[in-house]
C-alpha positions in Angstrom: 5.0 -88.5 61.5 8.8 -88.0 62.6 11.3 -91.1 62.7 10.5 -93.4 65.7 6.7 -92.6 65.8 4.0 -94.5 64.1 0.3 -93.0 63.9 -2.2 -95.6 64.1 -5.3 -93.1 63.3 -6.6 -91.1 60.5 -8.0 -88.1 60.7 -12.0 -88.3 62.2 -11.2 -91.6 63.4 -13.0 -92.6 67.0 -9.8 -93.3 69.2 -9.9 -95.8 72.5 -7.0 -95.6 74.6 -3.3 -96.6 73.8 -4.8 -96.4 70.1 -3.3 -92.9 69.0 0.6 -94.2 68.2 3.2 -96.5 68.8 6.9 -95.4 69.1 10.7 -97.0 69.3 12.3 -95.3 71.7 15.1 -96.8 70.9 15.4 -95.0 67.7 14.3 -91.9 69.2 17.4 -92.6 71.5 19.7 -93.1 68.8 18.9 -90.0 67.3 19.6 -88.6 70.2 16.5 -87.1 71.8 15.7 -87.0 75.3 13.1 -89.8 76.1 11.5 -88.1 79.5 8.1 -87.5 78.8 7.1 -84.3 80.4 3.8 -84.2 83.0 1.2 -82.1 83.1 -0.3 -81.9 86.7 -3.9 -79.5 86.2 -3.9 -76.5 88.4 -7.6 -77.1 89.7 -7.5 -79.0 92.8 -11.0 -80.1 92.4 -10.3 -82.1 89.3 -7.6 -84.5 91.4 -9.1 -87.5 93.2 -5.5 -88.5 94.6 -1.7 -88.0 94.2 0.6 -91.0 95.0 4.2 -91.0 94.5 5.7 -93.9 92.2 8.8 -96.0 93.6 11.5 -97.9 92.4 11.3 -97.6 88.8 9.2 -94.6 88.6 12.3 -92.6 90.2 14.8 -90.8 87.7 17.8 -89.0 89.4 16.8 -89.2 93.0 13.4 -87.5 91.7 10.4 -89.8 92.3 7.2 -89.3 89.5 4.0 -89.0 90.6 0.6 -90.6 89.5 -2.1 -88.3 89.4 -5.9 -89.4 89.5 -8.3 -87.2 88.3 -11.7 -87.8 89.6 
C-alpha cells in the first residue's frame, strides 16, 4: 500500500463498512497529491432514492457536493 494509506484487510477477509483502510491525509498532502475524492453518481435513475445537496462544508470553490441515496 502507497505512503499515507493503511490496509486493514487481507485478502478473503469478510469486510463491514469503514473497515477496508485508514489514511493521513495529511501526508498525502505533503506529498503533494490532490485530496478531492472524486464521485461516482450511477447512470440508472432507478437505482437513486434521493439527491440532496450538501452545504457549508460540503462546498469546495463555490461548487456544492452532493449526497446520493441509492435505494
Amino acid at each position: 500500500m502507497g505512503r499515507g494509506f493503511t490496509l486493514r484487510v487481507q485478502t478473503g477477509d469478510k469486510i463491514k463498512k469503514g473497515q477496508l483502510l485508514e489514511f493521513d491525509i495529511s501526508e498525502i498532502e505533503q506529498a503533494g497529491f490532490p485530496v478531492i475524492t472524486p464521485v461516482l453518481v450511477p447512470d440508472d435513475q432507478e437505482m437513486v432514492k434521493s439527491v440532496e445537496t450538501m452545504e457549508g462544508a460540503g462546498v469546495v470553490d463555490g461548487v456544492p457536493l452532493l449526497r446520493v441515496h441509492l435505494k
